[in-house]
C-alpha positions in Angstrom: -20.0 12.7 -5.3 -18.0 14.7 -2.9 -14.7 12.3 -2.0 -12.4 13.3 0.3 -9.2 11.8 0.3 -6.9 11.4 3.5 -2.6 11.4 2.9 -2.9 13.3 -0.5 1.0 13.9 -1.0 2.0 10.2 -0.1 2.8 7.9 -2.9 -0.6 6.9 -3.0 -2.2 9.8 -2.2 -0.6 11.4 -5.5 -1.8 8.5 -7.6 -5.4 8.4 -6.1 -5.5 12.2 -6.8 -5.3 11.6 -10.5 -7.6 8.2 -10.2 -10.3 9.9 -7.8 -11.2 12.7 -10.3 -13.0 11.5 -13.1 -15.7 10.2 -10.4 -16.9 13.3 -8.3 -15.3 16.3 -6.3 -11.9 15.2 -4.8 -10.8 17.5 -1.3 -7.6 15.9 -0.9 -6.2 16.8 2.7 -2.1 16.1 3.8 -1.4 16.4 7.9 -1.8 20.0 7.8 -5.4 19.9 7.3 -6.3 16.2 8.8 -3.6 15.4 11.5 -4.2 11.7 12.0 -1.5 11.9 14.9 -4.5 13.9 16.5 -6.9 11.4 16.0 -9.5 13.5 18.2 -9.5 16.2 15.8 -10.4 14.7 12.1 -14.6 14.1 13.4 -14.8 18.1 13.4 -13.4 18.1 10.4 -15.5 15.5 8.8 -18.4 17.3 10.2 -17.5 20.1 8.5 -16.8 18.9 4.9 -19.8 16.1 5.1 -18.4 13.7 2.6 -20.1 11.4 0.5 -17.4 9.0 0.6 -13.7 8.7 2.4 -10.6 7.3 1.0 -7.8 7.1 3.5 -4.5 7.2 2.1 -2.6 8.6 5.4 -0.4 6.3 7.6 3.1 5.9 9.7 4.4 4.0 7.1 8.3 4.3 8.6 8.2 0.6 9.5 11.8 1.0 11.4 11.1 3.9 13.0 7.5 2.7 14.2 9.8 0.4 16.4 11.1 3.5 18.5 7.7 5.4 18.4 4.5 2.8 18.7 2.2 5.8 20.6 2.9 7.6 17.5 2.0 4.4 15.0 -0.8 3.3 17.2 -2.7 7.1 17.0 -2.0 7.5 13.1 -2.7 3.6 11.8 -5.5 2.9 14.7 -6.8 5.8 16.7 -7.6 7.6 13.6 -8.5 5.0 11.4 -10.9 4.1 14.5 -12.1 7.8 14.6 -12.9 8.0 10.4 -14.6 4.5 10.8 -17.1 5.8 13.4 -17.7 8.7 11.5 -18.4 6.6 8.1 -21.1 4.5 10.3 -23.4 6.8 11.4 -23.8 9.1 8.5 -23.8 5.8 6.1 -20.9 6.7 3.5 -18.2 4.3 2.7 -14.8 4.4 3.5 -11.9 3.4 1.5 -8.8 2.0 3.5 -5.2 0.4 3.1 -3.3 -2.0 4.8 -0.4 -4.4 4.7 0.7 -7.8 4.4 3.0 -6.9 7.5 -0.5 -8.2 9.2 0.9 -11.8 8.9 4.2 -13.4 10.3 5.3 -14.8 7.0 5.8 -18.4 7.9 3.0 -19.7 5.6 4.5 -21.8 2.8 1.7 -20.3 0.3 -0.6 -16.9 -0.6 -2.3 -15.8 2.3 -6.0 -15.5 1.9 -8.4 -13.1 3.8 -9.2 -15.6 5.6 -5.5 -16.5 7.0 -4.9 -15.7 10.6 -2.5 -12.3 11.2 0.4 -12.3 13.4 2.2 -9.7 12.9 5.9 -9.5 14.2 6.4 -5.4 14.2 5.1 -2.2 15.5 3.7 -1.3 12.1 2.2 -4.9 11.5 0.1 -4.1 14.8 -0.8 -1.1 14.6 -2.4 -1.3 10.9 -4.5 -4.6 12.2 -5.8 -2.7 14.9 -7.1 -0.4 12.4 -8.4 -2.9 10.5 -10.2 -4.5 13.4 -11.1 -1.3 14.3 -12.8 -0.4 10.6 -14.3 -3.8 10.6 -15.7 -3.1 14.0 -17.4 0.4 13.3 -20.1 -1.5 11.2 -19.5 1.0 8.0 -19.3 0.2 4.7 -15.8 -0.2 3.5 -13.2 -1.4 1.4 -10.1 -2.3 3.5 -7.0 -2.9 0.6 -4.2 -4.8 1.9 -1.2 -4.6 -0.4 2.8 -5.4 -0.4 5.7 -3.4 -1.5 4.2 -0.4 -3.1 6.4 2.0 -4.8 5.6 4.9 -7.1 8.1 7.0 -9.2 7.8 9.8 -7.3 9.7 10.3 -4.3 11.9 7.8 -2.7 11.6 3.9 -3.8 13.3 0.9 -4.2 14.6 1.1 -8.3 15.4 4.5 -7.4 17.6 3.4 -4.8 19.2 0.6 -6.6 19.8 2.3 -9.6 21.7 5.1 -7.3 23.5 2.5 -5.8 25.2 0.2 -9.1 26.1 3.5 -10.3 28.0 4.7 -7.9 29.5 1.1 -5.7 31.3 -1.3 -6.8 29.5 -4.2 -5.6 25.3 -4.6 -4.3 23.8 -7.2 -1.6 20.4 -7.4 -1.8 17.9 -9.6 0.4 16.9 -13.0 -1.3 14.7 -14.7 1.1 11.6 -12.0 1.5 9.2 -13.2 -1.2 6.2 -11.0 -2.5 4.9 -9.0 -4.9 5.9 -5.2 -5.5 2.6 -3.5 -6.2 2.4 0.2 -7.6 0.6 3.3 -6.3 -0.3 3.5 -9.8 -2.5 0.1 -9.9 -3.1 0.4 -6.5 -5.1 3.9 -7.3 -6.6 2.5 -10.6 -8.1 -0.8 -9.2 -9.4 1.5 -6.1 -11.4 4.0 -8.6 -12.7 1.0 -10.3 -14.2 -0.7 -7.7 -15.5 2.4 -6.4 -17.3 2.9 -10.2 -19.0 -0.6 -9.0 -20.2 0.4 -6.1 -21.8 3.3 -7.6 -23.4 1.2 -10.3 -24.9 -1.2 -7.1 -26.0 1.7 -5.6 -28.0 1.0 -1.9 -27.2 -2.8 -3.3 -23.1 -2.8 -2.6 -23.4 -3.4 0.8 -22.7 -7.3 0.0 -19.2 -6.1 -1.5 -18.1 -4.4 1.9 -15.2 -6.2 3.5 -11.6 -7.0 3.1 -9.3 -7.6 0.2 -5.8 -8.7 -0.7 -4.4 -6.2 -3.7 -1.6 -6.6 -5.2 0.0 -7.2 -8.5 0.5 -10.5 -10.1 3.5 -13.5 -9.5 6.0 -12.9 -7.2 9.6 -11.8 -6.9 12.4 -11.7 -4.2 13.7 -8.1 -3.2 17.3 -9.7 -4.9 15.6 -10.5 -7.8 13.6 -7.4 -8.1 16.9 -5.6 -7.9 18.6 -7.6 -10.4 15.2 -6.8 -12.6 15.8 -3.2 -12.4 19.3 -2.8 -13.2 18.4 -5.1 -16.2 15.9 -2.7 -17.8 18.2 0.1 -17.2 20.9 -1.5 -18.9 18.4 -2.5 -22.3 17.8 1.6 -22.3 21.6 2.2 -22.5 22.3 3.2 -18.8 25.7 2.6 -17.8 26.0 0.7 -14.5 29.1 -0.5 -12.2 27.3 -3.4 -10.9 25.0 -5.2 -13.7 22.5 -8.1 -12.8 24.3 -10.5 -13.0 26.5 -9.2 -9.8 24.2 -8.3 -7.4 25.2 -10.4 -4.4 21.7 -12.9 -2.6 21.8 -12.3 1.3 19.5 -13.5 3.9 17.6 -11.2 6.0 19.9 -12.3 8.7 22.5 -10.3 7.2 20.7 -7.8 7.1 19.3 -6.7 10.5 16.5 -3.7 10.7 15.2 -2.6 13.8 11.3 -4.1 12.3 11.5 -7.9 11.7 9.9 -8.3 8.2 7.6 -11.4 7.1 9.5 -13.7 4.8 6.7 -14.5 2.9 4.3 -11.6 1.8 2.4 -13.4 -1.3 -1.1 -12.1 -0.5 -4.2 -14.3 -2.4 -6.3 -11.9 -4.9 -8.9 -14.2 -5.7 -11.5 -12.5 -3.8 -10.9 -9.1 -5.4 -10.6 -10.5 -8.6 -13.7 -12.8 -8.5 -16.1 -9.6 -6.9 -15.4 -6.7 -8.8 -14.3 -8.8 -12.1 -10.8 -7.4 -12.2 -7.4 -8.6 -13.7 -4.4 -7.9 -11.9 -1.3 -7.4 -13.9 2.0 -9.2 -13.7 4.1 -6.9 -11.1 7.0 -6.7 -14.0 4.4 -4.6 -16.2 4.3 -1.5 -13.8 8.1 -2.0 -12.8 8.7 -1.5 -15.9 7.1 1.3 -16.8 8.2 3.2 -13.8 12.2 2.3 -15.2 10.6 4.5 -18.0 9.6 7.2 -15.9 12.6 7.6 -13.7 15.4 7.4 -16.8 13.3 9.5 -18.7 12.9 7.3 -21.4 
């Protein structure tokens, strides 16, 4: 199978380049091949590498700086997406795309299903449901992935941060009331190559397994708690911190203002995922603690 995958040096795009190989011919394209903020340029491109199946990795995933640029946002996580999903439809290959639980306004007092209604309160929420509507609209066969909180080792992320920051302050505030799962590029990029294995094995017969799905690791967490989480597993491998656990400080998201109002509540429902391709989702601590591993070199 010859698989092309979109936003190859993002986190995900790293992980699905690793998770994409054992199943075909990966071309794996970054903005200087396939510029999604030129959404009118990626169907000659398509028609030029003929792809047997798509895997779109690429978006404005700046969720602040969205706010001060939503033509920009709008082309990358809708005009293009819109553009691929058109493509996809009339030369009958599948594409693969991810989204976010900043669809929803993050008042519900439980998981979101698929089924929930979106709302979503910022420039990125927007723009990634218009391309979902717009990839549900083309009539192609697809996988649209919404996740939460993804984070890899590579590159800039959250542990990363914190870690930086109880070695070097003297006290840490971290946000207590956003409640989700944190979800790595890692799992994200294993669960997609699986399902993908499925739809092989269904061959002309997947069509019923087209659609949208919530993915994202198991339980839940708090960004405070996460924090504290981190700085806990460094300290069991013996790395000396100013501020342990037990110190960082719960704030609201009141105090702290971002330019993008977040959802509150970003538990997203996997029971469709789970229940189609027959898949168990890990407990989000499992990867978070493996990628302490991988960034203190253990």
């Amino acid at each position: 199978m010859n698989i092309l995958l979109l936003g190859k040096n993002g986190q995900l795009g790293w992980e699905l380049q690793r998770a994409l190989a054992p199943l075909g011919e990966v071309v794996a394209l970054d903005q200087d091949r396939a510029d999604f903020a030129q959404p009118e340029t990626l169907v000659p491109l398509l028609d030029q590498l003929q792809p047997g199946l798509i895997v779109n990795a690429a978006a404005h995933t700046a969720v602040d700086k969205a706010e001060s640029e939503p033509e920009l946002s709008q082309r990358i996580n809708a005009d293009a997406v819109a553009e691929l999903a058109r493509w996809a439809a009339q030369h009958r290959v599948w594409l693969i795309h991810y989204s976010t639980d900043y669809v929803f306004d993050g008042s519900a007092a439980g998981w979101y299903s698929e089924e929930d209604a979106s709302n979503p309160l910022s420039v990125y929420g927007r723009t990634k449901l218009a391309g979902e509507q717009a990839l549900a609209a083309s009539g192609c066969h697809h996988l649209t992935l919404r996740t939460s909180w993804v984070y890899a080792s590579r590159g800039k992320n959250f542990a990363r941060t914190m870690l930086q920051l109880a070695a070097s302050r003297e006290s840490l505030s971290v946000v207590a009331d956003q409640w989700g799962a944190p979800t790595s590029a890692e799992l994200l990029a294993d669960v997609t190559a699986l399902c993908l294995y499925r739809l092989r094995q269904e061959g002309e017969g997947a069509g019923h397994l087209s659609g949208l799905y919530h993915l994202v690791a198991a339980g839940e967490t708090n960004w405070c708690d996460y924090a504290r989480f981190v700085l806990q597993q460094a300290q069991q491998r013996g790395t000396q911190l100013k501020v342990g656990p037990e110190q960082v400080k719960a704030i609201s998201t009141a105090e702290y203002p971002t330019p993008a109002q977040r959802p509150l509540n970003s538990r997203l429902a996997t029971d469709k995922l789970r229940q189609a391709f027959g898949l168990t989702l890990p407990d989000w601590r499992y990867h978070a603690a493996r990628q302490i591993d991988e960034l203190l070199g253990s």
